[in-house]
Every structure is written in C-alpha cells, then in structure tokens.
Biopython code that builds the backbone (N, CA, C, O; Angstrom):
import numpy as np
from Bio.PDB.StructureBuilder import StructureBuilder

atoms = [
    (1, "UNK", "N", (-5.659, -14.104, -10.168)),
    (1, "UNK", "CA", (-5.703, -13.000, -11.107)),
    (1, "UNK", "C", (-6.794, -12.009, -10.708)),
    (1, "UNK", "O", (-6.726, -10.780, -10.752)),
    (2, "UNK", "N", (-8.224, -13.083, -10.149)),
    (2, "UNK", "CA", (-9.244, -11.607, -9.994)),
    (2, "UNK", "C", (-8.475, -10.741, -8.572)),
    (2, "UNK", "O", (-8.802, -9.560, -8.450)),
    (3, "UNK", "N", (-7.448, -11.345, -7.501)),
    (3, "UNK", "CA", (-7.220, -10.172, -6.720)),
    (3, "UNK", "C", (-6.238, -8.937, -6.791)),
    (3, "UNK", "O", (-6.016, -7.980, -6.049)),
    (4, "UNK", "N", (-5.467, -9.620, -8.692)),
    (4, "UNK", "CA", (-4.786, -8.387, -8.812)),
    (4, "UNK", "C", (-6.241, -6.993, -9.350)),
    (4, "UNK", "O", (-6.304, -5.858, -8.878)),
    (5, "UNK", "N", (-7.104, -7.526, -10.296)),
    (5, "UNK", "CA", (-7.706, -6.583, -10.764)),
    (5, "UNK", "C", (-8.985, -5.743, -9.765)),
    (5, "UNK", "O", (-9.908, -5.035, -10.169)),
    (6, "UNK", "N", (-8.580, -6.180, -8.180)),
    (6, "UNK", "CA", (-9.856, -5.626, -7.597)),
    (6, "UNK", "C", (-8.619, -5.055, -6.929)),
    (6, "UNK", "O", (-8.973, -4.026, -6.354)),
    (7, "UNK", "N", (-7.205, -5.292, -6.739)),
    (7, "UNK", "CA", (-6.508, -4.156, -6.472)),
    (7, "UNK", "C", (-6.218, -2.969, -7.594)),
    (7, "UNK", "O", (-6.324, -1.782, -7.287)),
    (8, "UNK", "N", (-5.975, -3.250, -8.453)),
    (8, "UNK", "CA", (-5.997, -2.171, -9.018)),
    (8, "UNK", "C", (-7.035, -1.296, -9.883)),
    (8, "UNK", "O", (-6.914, -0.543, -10.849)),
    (9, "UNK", "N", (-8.141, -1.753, -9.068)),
    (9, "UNK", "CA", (-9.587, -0.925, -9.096)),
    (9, "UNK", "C", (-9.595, -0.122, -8.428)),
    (9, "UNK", "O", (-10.670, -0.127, -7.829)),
    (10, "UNK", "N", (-8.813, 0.871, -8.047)),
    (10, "UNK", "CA", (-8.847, 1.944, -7.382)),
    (10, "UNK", "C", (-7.710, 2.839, -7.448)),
    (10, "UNK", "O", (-6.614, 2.344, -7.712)),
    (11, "UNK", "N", (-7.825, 4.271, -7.215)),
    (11, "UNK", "CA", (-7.468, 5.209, -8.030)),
    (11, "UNK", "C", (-6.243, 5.543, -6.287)),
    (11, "UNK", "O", (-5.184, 6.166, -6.202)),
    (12, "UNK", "N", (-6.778, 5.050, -5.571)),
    (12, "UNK", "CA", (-5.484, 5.266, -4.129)),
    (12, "UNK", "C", (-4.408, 4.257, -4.043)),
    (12, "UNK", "O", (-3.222, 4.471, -3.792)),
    (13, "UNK", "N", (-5.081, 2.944, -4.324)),
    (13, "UNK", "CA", (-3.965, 2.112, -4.358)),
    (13, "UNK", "C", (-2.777, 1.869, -6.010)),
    (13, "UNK", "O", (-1.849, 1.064, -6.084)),
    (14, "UNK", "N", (-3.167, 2.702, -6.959)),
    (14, "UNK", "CA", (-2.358, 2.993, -7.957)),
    (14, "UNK", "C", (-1.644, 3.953, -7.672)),
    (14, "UNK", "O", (-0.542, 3.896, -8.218)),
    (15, "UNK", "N", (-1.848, 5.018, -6.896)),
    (15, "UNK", "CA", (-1.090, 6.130, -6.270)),
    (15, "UNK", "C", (0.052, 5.411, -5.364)),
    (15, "UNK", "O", (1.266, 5.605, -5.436)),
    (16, "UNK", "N", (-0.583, 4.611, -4.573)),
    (16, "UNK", "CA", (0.552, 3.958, -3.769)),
    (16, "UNK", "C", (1.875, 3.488, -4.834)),
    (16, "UNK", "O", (3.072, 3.764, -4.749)),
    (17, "UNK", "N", (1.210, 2.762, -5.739)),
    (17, "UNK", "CA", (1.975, 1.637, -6.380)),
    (17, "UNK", "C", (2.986, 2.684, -6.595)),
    (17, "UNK", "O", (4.042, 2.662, -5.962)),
    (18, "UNK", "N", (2.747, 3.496, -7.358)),
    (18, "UNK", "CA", (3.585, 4.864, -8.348)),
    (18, "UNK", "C", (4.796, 5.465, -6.914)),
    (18, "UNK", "O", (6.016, 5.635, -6.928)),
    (19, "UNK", "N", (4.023, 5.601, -6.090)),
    (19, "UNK", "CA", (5.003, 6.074, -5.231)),
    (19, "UNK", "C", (6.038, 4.780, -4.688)),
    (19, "UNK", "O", (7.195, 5.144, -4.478)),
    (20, "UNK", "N", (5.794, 3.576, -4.484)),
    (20, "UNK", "CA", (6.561, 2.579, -4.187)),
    (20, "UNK", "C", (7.757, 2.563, -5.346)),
    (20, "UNK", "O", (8.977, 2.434, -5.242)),
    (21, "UNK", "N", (7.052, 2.715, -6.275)),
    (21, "UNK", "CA", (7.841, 2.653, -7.585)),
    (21, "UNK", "C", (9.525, 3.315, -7.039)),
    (21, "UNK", "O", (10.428, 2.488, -6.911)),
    (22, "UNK", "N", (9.729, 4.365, -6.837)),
    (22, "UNK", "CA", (10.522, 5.157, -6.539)),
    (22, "UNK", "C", (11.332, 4.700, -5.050)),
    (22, "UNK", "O", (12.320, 5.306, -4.637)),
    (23, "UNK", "N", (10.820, 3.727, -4.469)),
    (23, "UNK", "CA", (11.470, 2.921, -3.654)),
    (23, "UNK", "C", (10.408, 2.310, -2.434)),
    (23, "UNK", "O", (9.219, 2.060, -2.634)),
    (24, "UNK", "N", (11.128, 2.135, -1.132)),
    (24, "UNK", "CA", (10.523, 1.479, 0.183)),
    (24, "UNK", "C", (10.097, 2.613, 0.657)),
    (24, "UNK", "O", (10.694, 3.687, 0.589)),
    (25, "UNK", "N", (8.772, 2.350, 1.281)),
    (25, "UNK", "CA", (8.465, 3.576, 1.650)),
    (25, "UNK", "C", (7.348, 2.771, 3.306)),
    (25, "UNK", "O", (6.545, 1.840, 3.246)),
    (26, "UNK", "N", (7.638, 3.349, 4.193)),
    (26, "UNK", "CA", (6.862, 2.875, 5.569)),
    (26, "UNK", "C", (5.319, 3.495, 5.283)),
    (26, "UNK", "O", (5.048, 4.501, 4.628)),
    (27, "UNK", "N", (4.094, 2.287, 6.199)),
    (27, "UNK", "CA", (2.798, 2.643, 5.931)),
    (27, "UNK", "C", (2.580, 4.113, 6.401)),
    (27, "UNK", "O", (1.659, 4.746, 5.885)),
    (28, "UNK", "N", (3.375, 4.701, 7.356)),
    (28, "UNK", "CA", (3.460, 6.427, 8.086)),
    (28, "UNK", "C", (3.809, 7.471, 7.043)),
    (28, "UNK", "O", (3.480, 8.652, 6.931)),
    (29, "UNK", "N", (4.374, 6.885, 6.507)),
    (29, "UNK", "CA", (4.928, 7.628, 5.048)),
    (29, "UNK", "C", (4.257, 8.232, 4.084)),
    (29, "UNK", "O", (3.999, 9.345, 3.626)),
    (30, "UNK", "N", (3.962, 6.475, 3.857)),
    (30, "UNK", "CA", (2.288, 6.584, 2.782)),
    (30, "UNK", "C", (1.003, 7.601, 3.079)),
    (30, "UNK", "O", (0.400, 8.385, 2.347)),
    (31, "UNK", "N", (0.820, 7.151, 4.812)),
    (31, "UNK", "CA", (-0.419, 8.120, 4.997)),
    (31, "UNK", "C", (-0.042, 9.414, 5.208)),
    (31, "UNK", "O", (-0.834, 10.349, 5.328)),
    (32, "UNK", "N", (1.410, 9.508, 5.265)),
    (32, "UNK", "CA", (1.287, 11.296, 5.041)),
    (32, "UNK", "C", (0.980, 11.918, 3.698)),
    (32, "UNK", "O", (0.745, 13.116, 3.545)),
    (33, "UNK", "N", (1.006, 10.774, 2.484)),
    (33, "UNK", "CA", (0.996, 11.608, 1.233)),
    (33, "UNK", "C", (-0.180, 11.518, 0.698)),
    (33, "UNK", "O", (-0.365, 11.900, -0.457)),
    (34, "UNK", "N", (-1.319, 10.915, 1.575)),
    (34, "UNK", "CA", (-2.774, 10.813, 1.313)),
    (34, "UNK", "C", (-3.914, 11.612, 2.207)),
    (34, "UNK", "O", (-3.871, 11.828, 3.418)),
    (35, "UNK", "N", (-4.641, 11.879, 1.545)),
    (35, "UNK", "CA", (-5.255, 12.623, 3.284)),
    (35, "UNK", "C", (-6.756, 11.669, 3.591)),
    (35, "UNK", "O", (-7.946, 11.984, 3.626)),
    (36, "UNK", "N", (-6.093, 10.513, 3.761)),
    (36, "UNK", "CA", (-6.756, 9.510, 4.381)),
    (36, "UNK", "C", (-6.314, 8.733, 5.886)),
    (36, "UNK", "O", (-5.111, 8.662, 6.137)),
    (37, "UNK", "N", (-6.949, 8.369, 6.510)),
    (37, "UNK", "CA", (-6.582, 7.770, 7.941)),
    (37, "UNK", "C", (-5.336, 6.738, 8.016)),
    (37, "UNK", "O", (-4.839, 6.777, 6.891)),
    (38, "UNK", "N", (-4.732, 5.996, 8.673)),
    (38, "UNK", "CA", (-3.736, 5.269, 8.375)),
    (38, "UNK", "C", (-4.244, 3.910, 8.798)),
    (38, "UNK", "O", (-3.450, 2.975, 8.693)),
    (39, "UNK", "N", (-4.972, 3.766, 9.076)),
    (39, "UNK", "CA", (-6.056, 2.319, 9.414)),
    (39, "UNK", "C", (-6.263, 2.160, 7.269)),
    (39, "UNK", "O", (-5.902, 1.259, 6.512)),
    (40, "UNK", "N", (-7.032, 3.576, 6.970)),
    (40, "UNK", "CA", (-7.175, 3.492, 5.481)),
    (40, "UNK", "C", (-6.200, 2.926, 4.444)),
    (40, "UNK", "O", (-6.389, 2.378, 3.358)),
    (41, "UNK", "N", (-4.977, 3.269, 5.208)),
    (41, "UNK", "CA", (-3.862, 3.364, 4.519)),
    (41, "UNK", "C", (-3.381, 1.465, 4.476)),
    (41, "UNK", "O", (-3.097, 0.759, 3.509)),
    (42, "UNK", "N", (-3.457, 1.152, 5.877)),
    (42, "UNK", "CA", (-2.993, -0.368, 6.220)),
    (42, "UNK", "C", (-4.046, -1.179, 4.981)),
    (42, "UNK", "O", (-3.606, -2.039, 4.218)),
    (43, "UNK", "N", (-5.173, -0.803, 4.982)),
    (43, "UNK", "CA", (-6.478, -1.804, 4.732)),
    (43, "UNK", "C", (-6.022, -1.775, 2.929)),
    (43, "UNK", "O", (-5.992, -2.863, 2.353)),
    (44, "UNK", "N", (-5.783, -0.852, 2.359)),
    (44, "UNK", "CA", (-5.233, -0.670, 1.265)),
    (44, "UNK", "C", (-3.905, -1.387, 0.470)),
    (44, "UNK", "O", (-3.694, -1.601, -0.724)),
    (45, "UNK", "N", (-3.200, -1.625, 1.561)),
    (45, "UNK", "CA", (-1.701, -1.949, 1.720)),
    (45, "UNK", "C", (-1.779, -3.936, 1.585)),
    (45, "UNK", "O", (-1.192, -4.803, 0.938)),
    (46, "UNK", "N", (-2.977, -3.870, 2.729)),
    (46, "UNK", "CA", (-3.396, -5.568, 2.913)),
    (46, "UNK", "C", (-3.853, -5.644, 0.888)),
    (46, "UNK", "O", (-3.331, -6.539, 0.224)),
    (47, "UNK", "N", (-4.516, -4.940, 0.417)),
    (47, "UNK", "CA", (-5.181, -5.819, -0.540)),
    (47, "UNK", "C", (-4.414, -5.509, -1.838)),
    (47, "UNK", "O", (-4.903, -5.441, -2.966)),
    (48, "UNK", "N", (-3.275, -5.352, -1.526)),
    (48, "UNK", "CA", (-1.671, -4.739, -2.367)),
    (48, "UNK", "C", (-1.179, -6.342, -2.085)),
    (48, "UNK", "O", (-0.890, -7.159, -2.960)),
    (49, "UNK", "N", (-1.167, -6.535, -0.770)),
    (49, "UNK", "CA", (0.240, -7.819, -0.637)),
    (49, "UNK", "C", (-0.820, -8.747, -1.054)),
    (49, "UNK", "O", (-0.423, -9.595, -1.853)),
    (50, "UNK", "N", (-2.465, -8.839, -0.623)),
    (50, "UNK", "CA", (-2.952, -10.005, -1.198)),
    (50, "UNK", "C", (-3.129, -10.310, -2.312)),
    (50, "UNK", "O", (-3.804, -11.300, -2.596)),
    (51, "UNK", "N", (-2.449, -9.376, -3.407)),
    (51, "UNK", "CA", (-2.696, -9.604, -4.554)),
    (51, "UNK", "C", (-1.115, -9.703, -5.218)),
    (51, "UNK", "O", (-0.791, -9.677, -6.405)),
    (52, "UNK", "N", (-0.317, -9.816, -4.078)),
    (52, "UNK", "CA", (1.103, -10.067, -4.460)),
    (52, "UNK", "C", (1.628, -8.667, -5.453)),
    (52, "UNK", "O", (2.538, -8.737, -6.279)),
    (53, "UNK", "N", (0.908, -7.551, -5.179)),
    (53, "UNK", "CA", (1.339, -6.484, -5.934)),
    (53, "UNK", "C", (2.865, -5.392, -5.104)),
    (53, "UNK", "O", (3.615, -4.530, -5.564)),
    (54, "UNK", "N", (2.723, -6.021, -3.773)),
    (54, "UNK", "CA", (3.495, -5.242, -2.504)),
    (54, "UNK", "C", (4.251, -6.403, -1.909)),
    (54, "UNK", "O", (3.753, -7.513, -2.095)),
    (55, "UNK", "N", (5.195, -6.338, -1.331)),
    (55, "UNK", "CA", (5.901, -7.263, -0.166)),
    (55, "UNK", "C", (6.089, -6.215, 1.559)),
    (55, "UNK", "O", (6.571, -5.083, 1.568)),
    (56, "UNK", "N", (5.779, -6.663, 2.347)),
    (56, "UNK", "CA", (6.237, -6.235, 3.168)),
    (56, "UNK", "C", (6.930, -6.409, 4.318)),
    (56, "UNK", "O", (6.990, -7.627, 4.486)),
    (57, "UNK", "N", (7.507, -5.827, 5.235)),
    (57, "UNK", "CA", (9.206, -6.529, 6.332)),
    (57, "UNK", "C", (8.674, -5.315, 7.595)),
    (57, "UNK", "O", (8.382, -4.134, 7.405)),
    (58, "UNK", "N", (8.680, -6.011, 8.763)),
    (58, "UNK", "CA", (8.720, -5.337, 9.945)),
    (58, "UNK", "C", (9.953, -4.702, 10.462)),
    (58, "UNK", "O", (10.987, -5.306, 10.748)),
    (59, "UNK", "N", (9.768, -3.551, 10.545)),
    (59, "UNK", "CA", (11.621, -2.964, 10.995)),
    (59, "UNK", "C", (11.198, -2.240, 12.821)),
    (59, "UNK", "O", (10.117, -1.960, 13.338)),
    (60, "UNK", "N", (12.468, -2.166, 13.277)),
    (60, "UNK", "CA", (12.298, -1.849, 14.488)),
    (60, "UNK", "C", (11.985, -3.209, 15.653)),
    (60, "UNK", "O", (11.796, -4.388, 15.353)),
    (61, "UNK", "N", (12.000, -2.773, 16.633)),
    (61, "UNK", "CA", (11.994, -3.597, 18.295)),
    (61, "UNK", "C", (10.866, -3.664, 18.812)),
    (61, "UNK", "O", (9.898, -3.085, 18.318)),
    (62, "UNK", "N", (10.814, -4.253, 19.700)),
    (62, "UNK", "CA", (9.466, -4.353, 20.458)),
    (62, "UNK", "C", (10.058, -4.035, 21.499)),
    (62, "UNK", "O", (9.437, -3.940, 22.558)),
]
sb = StructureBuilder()
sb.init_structure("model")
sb.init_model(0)
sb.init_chain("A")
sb.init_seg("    ")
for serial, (resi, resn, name, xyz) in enumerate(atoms, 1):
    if name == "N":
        sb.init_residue(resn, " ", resi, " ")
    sb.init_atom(name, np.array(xyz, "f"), 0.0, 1.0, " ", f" {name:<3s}", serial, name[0])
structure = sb.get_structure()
C-alpha cells in the first residue's frame, strides 16, 4: 500500500495515469506530452508498475 501512495505523490505521475486512462500509450508518447527527459519519463513509469498502478508489454523486434 505505502508504494501506491509514494506513487501517487506526484503531480507527473497522476498526469500520466489520466492520460493512460484514455488508453495504451508508448513511454515516446508519454515523453512527448511532458517536457521532461525520457530516462524521466521511464523512472516514473518504473514506480507506476511497482506500485501495480501500470502494466507494461514490449512491442516490436530486436
């Protein structure tokens, strides 16, 4: 429970949430609608799924 409430201690990763809301959206996506780095964007994203607030799926090839 405390890692949902230290995710949603912050005013970027509620922005995320709101925009997920509206569907799947890629971490490139996200950092275009923030004007933060996309390293910022990942590190944000990590403490989303560690709090089971996000799921996420690798798309594309290697």
């Amino acid at each position: 429970m405390n890692e949902i409430f230290k995710a949603l201690n912050d005013k970027t990763r509620l922005e995320i949430l709101v925009h997920l809301k509206a569907g799947d959206m890629s971490a490139g996506d996200i950092a275009q609608l923030f004007n933060i780095s996309k390293p910022s964007i990942s590190q944000h994203l990590y403490i989303l799924k560690k709090a089971e607030l996000v799921q996420s799926e690798k798309k594309g090839s290697l």
